[in-house]
N, CA and C atoms as an extended XYZ file, in Angstrom:
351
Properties=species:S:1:pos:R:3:atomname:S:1:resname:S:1:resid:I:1 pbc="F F F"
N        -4.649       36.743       97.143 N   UNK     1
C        -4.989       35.348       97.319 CA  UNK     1
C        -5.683       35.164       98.668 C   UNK     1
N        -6.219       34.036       98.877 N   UNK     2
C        -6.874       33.393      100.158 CA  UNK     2
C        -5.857       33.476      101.144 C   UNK     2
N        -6.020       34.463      102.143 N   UNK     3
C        -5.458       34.007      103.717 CA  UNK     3
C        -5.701       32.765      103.863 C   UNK     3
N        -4.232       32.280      105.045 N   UNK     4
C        -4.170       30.673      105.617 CA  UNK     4
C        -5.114       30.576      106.597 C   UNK     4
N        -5.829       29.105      107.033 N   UNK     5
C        -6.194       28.788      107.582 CA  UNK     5
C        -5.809       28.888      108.823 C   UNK     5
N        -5.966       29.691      109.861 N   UNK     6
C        -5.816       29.428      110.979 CA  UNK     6
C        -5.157       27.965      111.515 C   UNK     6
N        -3.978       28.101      112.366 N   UNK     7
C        -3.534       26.613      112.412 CA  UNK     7
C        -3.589       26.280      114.132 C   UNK     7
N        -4.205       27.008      114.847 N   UNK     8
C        -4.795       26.314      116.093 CA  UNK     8
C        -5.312       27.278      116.964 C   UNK     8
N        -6.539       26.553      117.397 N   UNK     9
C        -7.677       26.917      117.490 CA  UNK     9
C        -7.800       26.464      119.269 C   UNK     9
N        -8.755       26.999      119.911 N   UNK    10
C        -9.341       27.046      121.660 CA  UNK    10
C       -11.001       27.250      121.365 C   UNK    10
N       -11.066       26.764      122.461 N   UNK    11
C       -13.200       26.313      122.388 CA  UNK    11
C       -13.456       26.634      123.803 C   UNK    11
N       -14.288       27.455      123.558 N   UNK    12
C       -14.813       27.673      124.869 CA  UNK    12
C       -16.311       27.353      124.690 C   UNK    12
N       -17.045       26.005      125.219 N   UNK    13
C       -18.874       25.644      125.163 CA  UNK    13
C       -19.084       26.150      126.319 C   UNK    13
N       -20.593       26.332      125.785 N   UNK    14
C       -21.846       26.816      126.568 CA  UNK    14
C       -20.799       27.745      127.940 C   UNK    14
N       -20.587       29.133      127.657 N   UNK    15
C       -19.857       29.855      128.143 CA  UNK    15
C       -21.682       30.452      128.781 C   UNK    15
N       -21.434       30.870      129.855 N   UNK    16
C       -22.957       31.660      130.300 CA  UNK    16
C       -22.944       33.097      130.090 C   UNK    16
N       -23.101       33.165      129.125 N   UNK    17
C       -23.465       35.132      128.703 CA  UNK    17
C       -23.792       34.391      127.128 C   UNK    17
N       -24.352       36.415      126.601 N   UNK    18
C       -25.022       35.919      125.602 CA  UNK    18
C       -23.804       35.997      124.410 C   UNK    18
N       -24.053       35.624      122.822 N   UNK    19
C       -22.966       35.593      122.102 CA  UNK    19
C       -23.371       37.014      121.609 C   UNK    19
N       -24.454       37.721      121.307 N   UNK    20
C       -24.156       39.120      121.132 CA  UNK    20
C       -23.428       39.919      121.902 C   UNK    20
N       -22.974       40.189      123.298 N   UNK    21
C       -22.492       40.287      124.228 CA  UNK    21
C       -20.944       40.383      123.794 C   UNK    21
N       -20.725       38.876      123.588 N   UNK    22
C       -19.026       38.823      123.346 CA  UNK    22
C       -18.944       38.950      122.063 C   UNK    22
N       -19.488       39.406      120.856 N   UNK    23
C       -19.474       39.995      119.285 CA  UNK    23
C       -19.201       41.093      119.712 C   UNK    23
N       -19.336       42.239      120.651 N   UNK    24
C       -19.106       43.165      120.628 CA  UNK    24
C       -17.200       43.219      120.881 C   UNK    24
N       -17.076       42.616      122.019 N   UNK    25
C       -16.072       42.678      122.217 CA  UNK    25
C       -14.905       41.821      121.533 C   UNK    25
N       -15.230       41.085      120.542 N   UNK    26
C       -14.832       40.243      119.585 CA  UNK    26
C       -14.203       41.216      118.424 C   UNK    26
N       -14.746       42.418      118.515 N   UNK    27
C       -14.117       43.182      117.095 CA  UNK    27
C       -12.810       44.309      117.304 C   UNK    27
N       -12.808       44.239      119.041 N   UNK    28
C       -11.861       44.745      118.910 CA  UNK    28
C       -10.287       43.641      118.992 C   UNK    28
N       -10.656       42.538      118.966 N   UNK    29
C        -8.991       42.248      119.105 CA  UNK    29
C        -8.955       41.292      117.293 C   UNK    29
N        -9.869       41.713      116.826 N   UNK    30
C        -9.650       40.657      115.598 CA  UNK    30
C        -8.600       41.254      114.422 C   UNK    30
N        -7.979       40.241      113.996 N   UNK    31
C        -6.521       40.540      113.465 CA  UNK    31
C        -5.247       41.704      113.959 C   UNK    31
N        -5.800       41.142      115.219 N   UNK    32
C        -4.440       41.846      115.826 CA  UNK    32
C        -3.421       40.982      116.427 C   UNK    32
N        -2.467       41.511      117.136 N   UNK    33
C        -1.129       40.325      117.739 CA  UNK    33
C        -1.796       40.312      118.896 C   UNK    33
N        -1.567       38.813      118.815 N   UNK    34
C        -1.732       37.837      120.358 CA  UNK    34
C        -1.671       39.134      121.379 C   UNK    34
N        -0.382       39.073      121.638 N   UNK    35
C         0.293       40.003      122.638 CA  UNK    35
C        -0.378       41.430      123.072 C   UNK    35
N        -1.065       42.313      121.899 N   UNK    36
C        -1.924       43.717      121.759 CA  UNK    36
C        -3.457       42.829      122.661 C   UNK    36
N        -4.143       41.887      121.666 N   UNK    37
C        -4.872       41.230      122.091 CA  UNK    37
C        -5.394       41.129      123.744 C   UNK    37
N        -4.647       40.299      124.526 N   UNK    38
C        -3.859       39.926      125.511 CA  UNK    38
C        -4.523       41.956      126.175 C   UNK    38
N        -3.484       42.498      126.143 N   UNK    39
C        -3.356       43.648      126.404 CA  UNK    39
C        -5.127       45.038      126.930 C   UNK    39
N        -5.696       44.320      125.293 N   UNK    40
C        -7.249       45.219      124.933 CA  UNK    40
C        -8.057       44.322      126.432 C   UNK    40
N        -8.022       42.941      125.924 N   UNK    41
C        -8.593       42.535      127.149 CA  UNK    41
C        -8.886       42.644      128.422 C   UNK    41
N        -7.422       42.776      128.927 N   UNK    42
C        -7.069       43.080      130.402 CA  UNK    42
C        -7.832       44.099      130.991 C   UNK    42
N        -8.007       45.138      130.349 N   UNK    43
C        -8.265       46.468      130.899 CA  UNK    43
C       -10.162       46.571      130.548 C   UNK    43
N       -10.699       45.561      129.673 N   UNK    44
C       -11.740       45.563      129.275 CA  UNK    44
C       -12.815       45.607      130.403 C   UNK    44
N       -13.658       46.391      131.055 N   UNK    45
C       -14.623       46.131      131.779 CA  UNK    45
C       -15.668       45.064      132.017 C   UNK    45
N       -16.018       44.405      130.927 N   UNK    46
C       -17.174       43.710      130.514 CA  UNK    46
C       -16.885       42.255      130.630 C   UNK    46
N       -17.726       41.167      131.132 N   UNK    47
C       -17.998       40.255      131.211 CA  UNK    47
C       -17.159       38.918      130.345 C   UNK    47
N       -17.783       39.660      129.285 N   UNK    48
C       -16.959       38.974      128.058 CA  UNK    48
C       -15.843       38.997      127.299 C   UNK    48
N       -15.405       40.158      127.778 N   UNK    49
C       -13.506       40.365      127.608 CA  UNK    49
C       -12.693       39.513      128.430 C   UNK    49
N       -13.468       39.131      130.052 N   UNK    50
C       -12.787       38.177      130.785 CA  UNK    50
C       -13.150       36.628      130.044 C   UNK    50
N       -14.043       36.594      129.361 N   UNK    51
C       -14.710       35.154      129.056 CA  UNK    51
C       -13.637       35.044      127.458 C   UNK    51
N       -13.369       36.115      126.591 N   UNK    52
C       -12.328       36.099      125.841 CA  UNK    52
C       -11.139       35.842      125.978 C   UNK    52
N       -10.541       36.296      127.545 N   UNK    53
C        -8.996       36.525      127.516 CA  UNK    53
C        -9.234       35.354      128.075 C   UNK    53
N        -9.887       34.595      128.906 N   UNK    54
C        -9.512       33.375      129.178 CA  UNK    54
C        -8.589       32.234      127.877 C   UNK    54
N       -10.046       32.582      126.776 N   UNK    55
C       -10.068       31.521      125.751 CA  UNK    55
C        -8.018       32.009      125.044 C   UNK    55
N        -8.320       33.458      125.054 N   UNK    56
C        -7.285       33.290      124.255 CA  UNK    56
C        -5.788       33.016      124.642 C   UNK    56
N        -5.303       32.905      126.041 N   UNK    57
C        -4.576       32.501      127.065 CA  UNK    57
C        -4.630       30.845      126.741 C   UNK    57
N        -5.533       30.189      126.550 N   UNK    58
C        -5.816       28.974      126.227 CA  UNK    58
C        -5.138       28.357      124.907 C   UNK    58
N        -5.593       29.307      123.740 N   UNK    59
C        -4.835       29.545      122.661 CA  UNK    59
C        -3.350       29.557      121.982 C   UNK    59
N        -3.229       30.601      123.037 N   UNK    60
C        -1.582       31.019      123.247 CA  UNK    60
C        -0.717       29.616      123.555 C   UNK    60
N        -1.648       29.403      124.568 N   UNK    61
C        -0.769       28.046      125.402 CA  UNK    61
C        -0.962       26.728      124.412 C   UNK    61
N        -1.922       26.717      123.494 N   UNK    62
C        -1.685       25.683      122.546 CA  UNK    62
C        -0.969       25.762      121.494 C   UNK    62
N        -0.794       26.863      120.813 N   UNK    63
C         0.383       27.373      120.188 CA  UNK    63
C         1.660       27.139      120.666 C   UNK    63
N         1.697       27.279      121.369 N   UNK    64
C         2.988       27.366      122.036 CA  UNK    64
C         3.697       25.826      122.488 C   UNK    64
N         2.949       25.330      122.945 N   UNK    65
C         3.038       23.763      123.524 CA  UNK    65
C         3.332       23.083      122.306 C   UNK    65
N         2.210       23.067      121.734 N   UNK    66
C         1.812       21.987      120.443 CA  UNK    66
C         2.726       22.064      119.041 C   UNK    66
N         2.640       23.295      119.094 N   UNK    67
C         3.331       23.838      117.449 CA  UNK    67
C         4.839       24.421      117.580 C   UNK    67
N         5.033       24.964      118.801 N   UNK    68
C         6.495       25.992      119.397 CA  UNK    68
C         6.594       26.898      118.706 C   UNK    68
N         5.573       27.706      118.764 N   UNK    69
C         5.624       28.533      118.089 CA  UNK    69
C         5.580       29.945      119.029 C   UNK    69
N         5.902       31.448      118.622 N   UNK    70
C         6.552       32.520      119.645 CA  UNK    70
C         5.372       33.331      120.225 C   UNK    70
N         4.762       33.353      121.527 N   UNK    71
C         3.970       34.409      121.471 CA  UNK    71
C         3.857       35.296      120.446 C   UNK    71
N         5.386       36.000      120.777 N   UNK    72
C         5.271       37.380      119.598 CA  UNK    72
C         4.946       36.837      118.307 C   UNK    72
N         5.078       36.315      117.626 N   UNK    73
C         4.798       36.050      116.376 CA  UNK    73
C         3.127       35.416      116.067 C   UNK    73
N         2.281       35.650      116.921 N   UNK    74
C         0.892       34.648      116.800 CA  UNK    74
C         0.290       36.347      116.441 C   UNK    74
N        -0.827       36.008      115.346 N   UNK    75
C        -2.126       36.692      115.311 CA  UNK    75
C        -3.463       36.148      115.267 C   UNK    75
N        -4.102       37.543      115.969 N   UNK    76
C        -5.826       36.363      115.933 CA  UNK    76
C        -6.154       36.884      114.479 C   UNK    76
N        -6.576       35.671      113.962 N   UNK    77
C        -6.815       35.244      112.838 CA  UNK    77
C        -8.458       35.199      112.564 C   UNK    77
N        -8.826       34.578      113.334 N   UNK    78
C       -10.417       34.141      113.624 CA  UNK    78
C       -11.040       34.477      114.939 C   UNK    78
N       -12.161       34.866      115.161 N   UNK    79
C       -13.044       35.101      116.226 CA  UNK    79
C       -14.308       34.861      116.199 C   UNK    79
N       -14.569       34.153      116.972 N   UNK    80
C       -16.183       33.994      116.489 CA  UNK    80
C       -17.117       33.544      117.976 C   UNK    80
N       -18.472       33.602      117.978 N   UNK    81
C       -19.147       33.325      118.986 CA  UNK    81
C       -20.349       32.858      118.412 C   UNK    81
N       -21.003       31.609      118.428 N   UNK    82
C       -22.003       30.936      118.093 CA  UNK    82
C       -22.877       30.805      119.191 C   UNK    82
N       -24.400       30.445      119.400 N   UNK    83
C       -25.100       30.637      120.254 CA  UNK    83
C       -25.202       29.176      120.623 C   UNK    83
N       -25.286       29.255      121.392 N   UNK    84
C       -25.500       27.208      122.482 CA  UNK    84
C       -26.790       27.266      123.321 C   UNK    84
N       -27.319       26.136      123.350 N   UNK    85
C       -28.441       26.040      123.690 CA  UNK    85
C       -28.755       26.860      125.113 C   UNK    85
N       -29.952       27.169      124.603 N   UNK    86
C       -30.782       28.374      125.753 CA  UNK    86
C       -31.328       27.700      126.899 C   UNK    86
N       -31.077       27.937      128.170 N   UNK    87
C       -31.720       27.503      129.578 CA  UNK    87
C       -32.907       28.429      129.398 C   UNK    87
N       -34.037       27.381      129.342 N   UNK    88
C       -35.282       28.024      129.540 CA  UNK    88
C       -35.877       28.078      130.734 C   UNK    88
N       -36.035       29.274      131.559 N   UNK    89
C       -36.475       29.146      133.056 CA  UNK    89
C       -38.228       30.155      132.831 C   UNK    89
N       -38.740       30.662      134.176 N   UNK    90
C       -39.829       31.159      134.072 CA  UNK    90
C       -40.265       31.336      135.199 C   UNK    90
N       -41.383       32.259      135.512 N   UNK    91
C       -41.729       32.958      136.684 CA  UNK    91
C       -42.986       32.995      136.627 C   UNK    91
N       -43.835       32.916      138.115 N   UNK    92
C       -45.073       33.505      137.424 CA  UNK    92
C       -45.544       35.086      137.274 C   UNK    92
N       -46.296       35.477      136.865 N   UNK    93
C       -46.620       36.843      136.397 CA  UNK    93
C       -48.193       37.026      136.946 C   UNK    93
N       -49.047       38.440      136.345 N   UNK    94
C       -49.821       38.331      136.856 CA  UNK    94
C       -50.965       37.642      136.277 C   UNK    94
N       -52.569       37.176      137.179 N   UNK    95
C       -53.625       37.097      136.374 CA  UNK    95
C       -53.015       35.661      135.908 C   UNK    95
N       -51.903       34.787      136.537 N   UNK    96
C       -51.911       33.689      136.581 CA  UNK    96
C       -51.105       33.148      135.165 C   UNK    96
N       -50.445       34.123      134.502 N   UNK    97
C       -49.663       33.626      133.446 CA  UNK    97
C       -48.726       33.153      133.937 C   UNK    97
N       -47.690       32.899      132.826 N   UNK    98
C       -46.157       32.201      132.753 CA  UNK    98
C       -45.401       33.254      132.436 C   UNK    98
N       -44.096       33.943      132.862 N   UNK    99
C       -43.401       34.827      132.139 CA  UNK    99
C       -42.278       33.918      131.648 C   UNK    99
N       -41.766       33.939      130.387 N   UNK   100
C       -40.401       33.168      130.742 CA  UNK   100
C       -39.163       34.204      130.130 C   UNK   100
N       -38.196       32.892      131.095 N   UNK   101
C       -36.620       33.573      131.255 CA  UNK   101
C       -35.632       33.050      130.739 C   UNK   101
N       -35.132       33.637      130.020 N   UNK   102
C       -34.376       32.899      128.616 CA  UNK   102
C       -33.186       33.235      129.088 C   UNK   102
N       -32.064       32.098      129.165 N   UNK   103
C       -30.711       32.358      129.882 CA  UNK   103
C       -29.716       32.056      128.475 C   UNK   103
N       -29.778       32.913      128.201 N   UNK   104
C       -28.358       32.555      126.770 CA  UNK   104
C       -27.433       31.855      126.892 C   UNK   104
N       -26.761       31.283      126.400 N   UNK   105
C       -25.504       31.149      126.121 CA  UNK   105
C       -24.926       30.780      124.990 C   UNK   105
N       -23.094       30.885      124.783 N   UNK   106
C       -22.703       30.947      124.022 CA  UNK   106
C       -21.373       30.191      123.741 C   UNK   106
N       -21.201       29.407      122.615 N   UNK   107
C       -19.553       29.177      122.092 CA  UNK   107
C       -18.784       29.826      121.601 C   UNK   107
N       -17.354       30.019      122.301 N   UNK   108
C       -16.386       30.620      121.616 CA  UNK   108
C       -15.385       30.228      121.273 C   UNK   108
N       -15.174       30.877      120.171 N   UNK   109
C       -13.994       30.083      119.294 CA  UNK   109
C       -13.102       31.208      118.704 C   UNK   109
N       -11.445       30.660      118.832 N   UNK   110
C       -10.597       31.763      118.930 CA  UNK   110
C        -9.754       31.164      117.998 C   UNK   110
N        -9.148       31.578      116.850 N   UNK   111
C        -7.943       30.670      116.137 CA  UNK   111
C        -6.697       31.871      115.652 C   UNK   111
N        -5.880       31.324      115.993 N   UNK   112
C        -4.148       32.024      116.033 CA  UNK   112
C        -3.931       31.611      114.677 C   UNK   112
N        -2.675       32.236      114.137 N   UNK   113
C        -1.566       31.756      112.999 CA  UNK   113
C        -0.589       32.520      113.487 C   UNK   113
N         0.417       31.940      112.760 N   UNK   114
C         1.846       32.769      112.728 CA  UNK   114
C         1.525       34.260      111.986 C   UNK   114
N         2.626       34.485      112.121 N   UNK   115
C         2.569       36.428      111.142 CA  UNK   115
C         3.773       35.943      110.553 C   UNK   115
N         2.922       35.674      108.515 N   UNK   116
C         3.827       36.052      107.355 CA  UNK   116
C         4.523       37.525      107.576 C   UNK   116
N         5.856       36.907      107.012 N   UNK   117
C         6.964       37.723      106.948 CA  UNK   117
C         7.607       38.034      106.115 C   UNK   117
């Protein structure tokens, strides 16, 4: 049957890096426990593992607050990173052109559930 809907969710807009960037690092904590999660992050080198563990610390804490529900018992359920509007900047180049400089960014979105038992 259909997995549950994710029952609470953290937003992170117009985060400054790109969303290919944090897709990479998006596949390693997906459907795993909060807590493992939490864990992959920490030690993650990259930009966007810190721009992840933020969100999902965020997560945790809405779970927890809102619903009372157990660290241990939360899994990421959902992960995702959508692209948010691009800062268009630019330089000049030679022979009097325009180069331009495309500054990405990205939304992230993180959603928990409990772990059926």
């Amino acid at each position: 049957m259909n997995e549950p809907k994710s029952q609470v969710y953290a937003k992170l807009s117009s985060s400054h890096t790109s969303a290919k960037k944090v897709r990479i690092i998006m596949e390693l904590i997906r459907n795993k426990d909060a807590v493992l999660a939490e864990r992959i992050l920490a030690f993650h080198p990259s930009k966007g593992a810190r721009i992840l563990a933020k969100v999902l610390k965020s997560v945790i804490s809405n779970a927890s607050t809102n619903l009372n529900l157990s660290k241990e018992n939360l899994v990421v359920t959902e992960v995702f990173a959508n692209e948010a509007p691009t800062l268009k900047r630019g330089r000049p180049a030679s022979r009097g052109k325009y180069s331009p400089i495309l500054k990405r960014r990205s939304h992230v979105i993180i959603g928990l559930s409990g772990r059926n038992k």
